[in-house]
C-alpha positions, 0 to 999 in steps of 0.5 A: 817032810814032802819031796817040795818042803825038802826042796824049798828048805835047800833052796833057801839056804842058798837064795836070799829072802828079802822083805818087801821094804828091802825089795823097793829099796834094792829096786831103787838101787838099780836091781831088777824086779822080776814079777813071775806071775801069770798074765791074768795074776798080774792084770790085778796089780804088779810092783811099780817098774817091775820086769814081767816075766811069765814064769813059763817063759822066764828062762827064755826070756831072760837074757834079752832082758837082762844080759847082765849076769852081775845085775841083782835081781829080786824075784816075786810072785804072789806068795814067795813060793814061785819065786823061791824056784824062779830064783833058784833057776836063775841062779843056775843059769848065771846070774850071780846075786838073785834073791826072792821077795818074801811074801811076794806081792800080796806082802807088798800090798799089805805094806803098802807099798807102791804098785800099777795095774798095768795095761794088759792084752786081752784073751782074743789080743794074746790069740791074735798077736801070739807070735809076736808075743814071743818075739823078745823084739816086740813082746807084751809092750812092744804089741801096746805100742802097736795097738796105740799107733797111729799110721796114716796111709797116702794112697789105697793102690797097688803100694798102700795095699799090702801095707794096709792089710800088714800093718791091720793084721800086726796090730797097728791100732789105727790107720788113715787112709786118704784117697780120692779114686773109686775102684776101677777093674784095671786096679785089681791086677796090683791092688789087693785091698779090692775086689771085683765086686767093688768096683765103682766104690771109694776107694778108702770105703773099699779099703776099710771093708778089706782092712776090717775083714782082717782085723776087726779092732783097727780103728779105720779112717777114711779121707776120702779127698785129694791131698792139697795144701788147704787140707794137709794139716787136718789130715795129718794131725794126731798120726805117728807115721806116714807111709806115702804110697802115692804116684804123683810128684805133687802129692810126693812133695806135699807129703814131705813138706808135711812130714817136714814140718810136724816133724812126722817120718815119712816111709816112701816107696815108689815103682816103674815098670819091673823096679821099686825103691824105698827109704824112710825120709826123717830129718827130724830123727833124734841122734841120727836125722836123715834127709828128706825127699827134697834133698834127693829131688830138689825138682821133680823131673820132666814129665817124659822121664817119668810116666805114670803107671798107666803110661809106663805099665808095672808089674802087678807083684813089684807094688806088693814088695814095696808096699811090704817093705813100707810095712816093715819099716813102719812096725821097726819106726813104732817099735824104735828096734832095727836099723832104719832105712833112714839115710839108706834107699833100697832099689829092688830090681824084679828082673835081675832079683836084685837089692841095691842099697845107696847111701842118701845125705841131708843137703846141709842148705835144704830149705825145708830140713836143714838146721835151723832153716823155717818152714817156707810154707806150702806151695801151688804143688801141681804148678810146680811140678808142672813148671819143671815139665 
């Protein structure tokens, strides 16, 4: 007998073998059944609700997705040899009932039994996003999930850059971009989706050429316009996440009220001078519902106590951090991992290097987000924030 028939023999007197029929039933019965196959084997077809588990990642990624040692697992592969191994592993590192799939999925075919061809990266998607495969957090599925987003950016300026060109090369499947401007060489000392050569050009033209460089399967939408309420709802239609990079107050009110109503969370960022602050603005959040802009700035302030950029002057660094910080937020929303920066705003101070974090609450009589209150509908937003001036 061979050194692997000898083998195979022990390991079977202490795993089970289960046959097809009796897999779906444990399965069913709340087990875990754990495919071990190859990606390119699996691709062809894979037990309906099963746990794909490459058998040279399994033992590294088991426990994040089964950190319950008593939890029966059923094991298969194509035949029921790897299995057997994969089983006997796992046996070894704790789990107290793992059993193997005889005949493994080709029997489950044959008898007919119910399976998927499940959605699959390709070769150049498994280069690209290699390391976030790896990632328990994001893995095979959480990179589907960033390939069929939708993220709409407000702004292709010094904020809405960073955040372009991250959320293009994580792998965010399609991203809007709404601007108005053109490239003007004062841009370039914070606006890294530009380059000289571009000046003069769209904006939202320049930011696709630099998006698509990166990343050449992002989908790319342009909005080349100014967000006003006779457009709003054109242009925020079919998008998961919008993340507002603008730098005027009517547009950041237009913008909540927007998200308000669709219901869409809104990653907010903003700086002045040496400091930026960032939160996720999302009332209609499920289990947690935070406040939206409304709630912190029922009125935009006087004109004086808040100049512009090009009154006030930034730090060309300061709108990266933001803007990266807008990304990662965003990747967490799609993702659903992480704790939110919803109900929570992060003030970074570039002088000090300091993070201060202040805790944000729902104003319970909102006219736009509180409980149960209609949506009053857009308003003339330049007239209002010019009447608070």
């Amino acid at each position: 007998m061979r050194a692997r028939d000898r083998r195979l023999a022990d390991i079977r007197s202490k795993v089970p073998e289960v046959s097809p029929r009796e897999a779906l039933d444990l399965q069913r019965s709340g087990a875990a059944l754990i495919d071990v196959r190859d990606a390119a084997e699996v691709a062809q077809g894979s037990p309906g609700g099963a746990l794909r588990l490459d058998r040279g990642f399994l033992e590294l990624r088991i426990e994040e997705a089964i950190p319950d040692l008593d939890r029966t697992l059923v094991v298969t592969c194509a035949s029921g040899q790897r299995s057997l191994f994969a089983a006997d592993d796992l046996r070894r590192m704790g789990y107290r009932d793992v059993r193997s799939l005889a005949g493994g999925f080709n029997g489950w075919k044959d008898e007919g039994l119910p399976f998927e061809i499940p959605k699959m990266l390709n070769a150049d998607a498994r280069e690209r996003y290699s390391r976030h495969l790896v990632m328990p957090e994001v893995g095979e599925a959480g990179q589907l999930k960033l390939l069929e987003s939708r993220v709409l950016l407000i702004g292709a300026g010094g904020i809405g850059s960073p955040a372009a060109l991250y959320l293009a090369a994580a792998g965010v499947g399609t991203l809007g971009i709404v601007d108005h401007d053109v490239v003007d060489r004062s841009n370039l000392q914070r606006q890294i989706l530009h380059a000289d050569e571009r000046v003069g050009v769209s904006k939202v033209a320049s930011a696709r050429e630099a998006v698509l460089a990166l990343n050449p399967a992002v989908n790319v939408i342009e909005h080349p316009l100014r967000l006003e309420s006779a457009n709003v709802e054109e242009v925020f239609e079919g998008y998961d996440v919008v993340v507002d990079g603008s730098d005027n107050f009517a547009t950041r009110y237009l913008v909540n009220d927007a998200c308000v109503k669709h219901r869409i969370p809104n990653v907010h960022g903003s700086v002045f001078r040496f400091e930026g602050q960032v939160t996720v603005f999302w009332p209609a959040r499920e289990g947690a519902p935070g406040p939206c802009y409304r709630c912190l700035y029922p009125e935009p302030p006087p004109a004086e106590l808040a100049p512009s950029c090009a009154e006030a002057g930034v730090l060309g660094i300061l709108p990266g951090v933001v803007g990266l910080l807008e990304a990662v937020e965003t990747i967490k929303i799609l993702l659903g991992a992480g704790d939110l920066l919803v109900g929570r705003l992060l003030h970074y101070d570039a002088l000090s290097a300091r993070f201060t974090e202040f805790r944000q609450a729902r104003n319970p009589e909102c006219r736009y987000c509180a409980d149960g209150a209609e949506f009053p509908g857009y308003i003339d937003y330049q007239e209002f924030c010019a009447l608070a001036g």
